[in-house]
N, C-alpha and C positions, 0 to 999 in steps of 0.2 A: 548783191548788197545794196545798189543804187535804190532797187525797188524797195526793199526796206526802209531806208531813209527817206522816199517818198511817202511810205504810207503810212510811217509816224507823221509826216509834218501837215500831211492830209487830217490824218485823225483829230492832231492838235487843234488845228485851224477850225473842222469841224467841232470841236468840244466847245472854241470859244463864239462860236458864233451861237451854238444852242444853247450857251449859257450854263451850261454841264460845271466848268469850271469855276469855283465858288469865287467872290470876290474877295479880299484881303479886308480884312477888320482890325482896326486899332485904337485900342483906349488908350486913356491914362487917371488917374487917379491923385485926391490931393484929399488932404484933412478940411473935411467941413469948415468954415466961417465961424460959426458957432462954437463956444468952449464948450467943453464936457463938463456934467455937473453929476451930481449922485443922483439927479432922476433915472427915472426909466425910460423915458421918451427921445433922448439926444439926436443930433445929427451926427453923423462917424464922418464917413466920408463922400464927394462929391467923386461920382466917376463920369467922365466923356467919353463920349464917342466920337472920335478922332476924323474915323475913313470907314463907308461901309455904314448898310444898313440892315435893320436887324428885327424881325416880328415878336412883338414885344409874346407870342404866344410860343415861343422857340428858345426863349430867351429862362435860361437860370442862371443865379447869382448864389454863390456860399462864400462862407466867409469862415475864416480859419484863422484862430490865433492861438498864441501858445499855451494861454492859462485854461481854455476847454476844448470841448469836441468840436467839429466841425458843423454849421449852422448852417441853414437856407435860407435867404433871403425872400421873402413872395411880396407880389406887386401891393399894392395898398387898396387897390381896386378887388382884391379878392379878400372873403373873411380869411381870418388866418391868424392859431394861432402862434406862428411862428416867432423869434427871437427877434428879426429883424425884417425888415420895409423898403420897398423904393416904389416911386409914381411913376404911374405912366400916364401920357398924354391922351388926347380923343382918338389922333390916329392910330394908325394898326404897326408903326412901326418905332424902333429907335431910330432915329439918323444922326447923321452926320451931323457935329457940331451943336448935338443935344447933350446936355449935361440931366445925370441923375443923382440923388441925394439917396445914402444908406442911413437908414433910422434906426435907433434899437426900438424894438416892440414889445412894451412892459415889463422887462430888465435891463437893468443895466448889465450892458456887456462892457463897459469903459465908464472911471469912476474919476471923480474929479481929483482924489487924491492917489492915481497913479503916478508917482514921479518917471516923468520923462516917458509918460504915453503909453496909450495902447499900440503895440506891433500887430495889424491885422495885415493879412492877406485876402482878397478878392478874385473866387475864380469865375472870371466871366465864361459861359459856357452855351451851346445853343443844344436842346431836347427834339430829340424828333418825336413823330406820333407817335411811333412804336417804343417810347423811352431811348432811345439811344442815344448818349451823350456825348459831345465833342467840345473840347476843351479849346477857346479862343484865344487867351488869355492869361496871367496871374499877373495883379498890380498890388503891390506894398505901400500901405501906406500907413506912415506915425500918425493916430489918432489923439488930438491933445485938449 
């Protein structure tokens, strides 16, 4: 039995030295600065990235609220005719302590006369090459 508990704490130790071991990632999320208006173009919400860093090429953003389907967000950098938007920087990654902005992209997804807000949900998620998705994240945020 002894040798077993040695050769988990062996394995462990090996996993974090080879860096096998993902690092822990944490947002949070707040309602944009900006009011919502009956345009199409608003700012929703401002997400951070708290801890951890993140290739913005790994990186997908949907966004879920109760009155439709679920939406994807794509970088602004790419054409797209998707629902909604967020920027990326020159480098290759999200980091730490970097805040991003969710746009709508020529709907309104959140109307200025929603009383008492848009309830969206945000799932931060990272895509591997092969499409396989891992779910980081859900942050709630009242969009007003």
């Amino acid at each position: 039995m002894e040798i077993r508990r040695l050769l988990v704490v062996l394995l462990t130790v090996a996993l974090f030295i080879g860096g096998c071991i993902l690092e822990e990632k944490q947002f949070s999320g707040s309602d944009s600065s900006a009011p919502i208006t009956d345009n199409n173009n608003d700012n929703l919400a401002d997400i951070l990235m708290e801890t951890g860093n993140l290739s913005w090429s790994e990186l997908k953003i949907e966004l879920e609220s109760s009155d439709s389907d679920s939406k994807t967000c794509y970088s602004s950098s790419h054409e797209s005719s998707g629902d909604c938007t967020f920027d990326e920087d020159d480098d290759p990654y999200w980091t730490e302590g970097e805040t991003i902005t969710i746009r709508e992209n020529g709907k309104g997804l959140c109307n200025a006369g929603d009383n008492g807000g848009c309830k969206m949900t945000f799932l931060i998620k990272t895509i591997s090459s092969n499409g396989e998705e891992n779910l980081l994240q859900e942050i709630d945020v009242t969009v007003e």
